[in-house]
N, C-alpha and C positions, 0 to 999 in steps of 0.2 A: 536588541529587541527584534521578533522577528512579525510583532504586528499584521499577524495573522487572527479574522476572526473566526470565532467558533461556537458549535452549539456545546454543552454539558449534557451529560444524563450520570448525576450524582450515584455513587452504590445504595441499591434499596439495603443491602447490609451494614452498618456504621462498621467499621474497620479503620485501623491507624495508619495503617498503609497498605490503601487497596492496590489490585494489580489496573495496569493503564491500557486501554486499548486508543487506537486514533486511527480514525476513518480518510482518508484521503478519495474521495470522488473524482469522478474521467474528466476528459474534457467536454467544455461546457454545460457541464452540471456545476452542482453547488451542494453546500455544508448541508441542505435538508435532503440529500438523496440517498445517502449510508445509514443515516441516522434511522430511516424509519426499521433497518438492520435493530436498533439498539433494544427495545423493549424486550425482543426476543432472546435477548444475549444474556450468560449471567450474571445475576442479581450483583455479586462480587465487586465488578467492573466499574470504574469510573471511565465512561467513554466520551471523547470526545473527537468529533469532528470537524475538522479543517475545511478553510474555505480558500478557494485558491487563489494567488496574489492578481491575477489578471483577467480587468473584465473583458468579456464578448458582449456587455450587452444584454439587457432583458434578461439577466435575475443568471447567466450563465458566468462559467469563468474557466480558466485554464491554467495549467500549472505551469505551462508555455504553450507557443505559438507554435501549429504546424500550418505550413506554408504549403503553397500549389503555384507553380510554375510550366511551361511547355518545355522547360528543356528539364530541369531536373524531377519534376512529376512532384510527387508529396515527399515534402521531407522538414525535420523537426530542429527546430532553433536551439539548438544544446546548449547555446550561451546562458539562454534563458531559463533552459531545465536544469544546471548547473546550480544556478543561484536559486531556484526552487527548492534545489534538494539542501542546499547552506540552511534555507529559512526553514526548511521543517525540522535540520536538526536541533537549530536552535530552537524552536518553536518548542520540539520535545522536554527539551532541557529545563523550558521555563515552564512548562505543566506538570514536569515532576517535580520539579522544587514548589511550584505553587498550591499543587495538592497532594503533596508528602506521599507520593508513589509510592508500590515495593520498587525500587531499584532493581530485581531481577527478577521482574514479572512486567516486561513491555511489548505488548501485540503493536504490529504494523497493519492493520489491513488497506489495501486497494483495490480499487478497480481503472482497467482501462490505464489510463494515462497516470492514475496515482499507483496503481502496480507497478508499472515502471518506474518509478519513480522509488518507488519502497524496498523494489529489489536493488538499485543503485546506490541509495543512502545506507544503505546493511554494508557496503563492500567500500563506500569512503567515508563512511563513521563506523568500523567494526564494534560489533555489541553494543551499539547504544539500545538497538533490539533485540530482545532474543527470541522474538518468533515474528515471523512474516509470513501476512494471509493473502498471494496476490491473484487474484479473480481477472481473469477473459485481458493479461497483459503476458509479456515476454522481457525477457535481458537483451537492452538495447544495448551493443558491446562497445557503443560509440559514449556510451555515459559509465565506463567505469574507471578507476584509478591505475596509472600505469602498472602496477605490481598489485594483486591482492593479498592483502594481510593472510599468514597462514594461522591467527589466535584465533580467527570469529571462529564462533561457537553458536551463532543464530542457527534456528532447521528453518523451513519453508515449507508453505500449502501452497500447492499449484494448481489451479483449474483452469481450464477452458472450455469454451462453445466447440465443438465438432465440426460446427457450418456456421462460424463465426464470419461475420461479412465485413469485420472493421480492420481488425488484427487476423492475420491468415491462421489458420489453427499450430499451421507448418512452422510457423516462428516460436508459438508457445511450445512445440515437441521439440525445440530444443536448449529448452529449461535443465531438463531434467538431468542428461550427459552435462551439460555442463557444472549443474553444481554436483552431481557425484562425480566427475573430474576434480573439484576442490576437496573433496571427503566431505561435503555439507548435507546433514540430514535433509531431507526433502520426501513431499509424495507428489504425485502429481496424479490431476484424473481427470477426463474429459466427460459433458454431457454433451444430448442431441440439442443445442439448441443454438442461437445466435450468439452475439455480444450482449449476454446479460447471465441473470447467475436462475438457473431451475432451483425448485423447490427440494430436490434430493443433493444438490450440489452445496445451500444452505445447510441442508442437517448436516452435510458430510464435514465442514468446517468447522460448524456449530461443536460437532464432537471432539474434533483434532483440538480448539482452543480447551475444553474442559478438560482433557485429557490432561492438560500443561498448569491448569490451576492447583 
């Protein structure tokens, strides 16, 4: 069990096995900050969003722990992100058995700390997703699998903030060589704005997910 809670937003279309999207939110947010994403998504979709195993407190949570220290500066507790990424696959497993998914129709999207996390679990669960949406994160190379699988067959949407102030934008530009180094479909595209997602950066995923339905 990987006893993770979550919101639903049922398909407005009845279908026997809708396609599954799952939200993962950054650090210290929560399962209600993706979701207000949902309304606008399509009708199709059974989406749910995750909420992350560990509190901060005051209604926040994290998928792990980044730490601050003098000698090593900011740096991120991979033990912890590790077993984040165990619990969402399971986590997956038990939402498509529990509401009779299509089996190959699964969006990953995140943001922030759950991007990373969504690009991670694609490369040590190959194909339990086949599309991943990851928003204003990067390929942390310290959370992948000694060898990558040469079967996935996942593509990826990449965006970033331009004048991102969380994640440097320089980490997310190199997304993109790396997975076309592995031959993995990908786009990648930057807007002007911070650590958050602008309103043409939406439509522009908005389009890439219907594209795949």
């Amino acid at each position: 069990m990987s006893d993770l809670e979550y919101l639903v937003r049922q398909p407005k279309k009845a279908t026997k096995n809708p396609p599954l999207l799952i939200l993962l939110h950054g650090y210290g947010s929560n399962e209600q900050d993706l979701f207000s994403f949902a309304e606008e998504l399509p009708d199709d979709f059974l989406i749910i969003s995750a909420q992350a195993p560990n509190t901060l407190g005051f209604g926040s949570y994290a998928w792990y722990a980044i730490n601050f220290d003098d000698i090593n500066g900011k740096f991120s507790d991979l033990k912890q992100a590790k077993e984040s990424i165990d619990k969402i696959a399971i986590f997956i497993d038990e939402i498509k058995a529990k509401f009779n998914t299509d089996p190959n129709k699964t969006f990953l999207l995140g943001f922030s700390q759950g991007s990373i996390l969504s690009y991670s679990l694609s490369f040590f669960h190959p194909n339990k997703v086949q599309h991943v949406i990851a928003l204003s994160g990067y390929i942390n190379t310290e959370l992948l699998p000694e060898s990558i699988s040469k079967e996935i067959k996942t593509d990826y949407y990449c965006s970033h903030g331009s004048v991102d102030q969380v994640l440097p934008v320089e980490w997310a530009r190199k997304t993109k060589p790396f997975l076309d180094n592995l031959g993995l479909q990908n786009v990648y595209s930057e807007y002007p704005v911070g650590h958050g997602v602008a309103p043409q950066n939406f439509h522009s995923f908005k389009k890439w997910i219907e594209e795949r339905l």
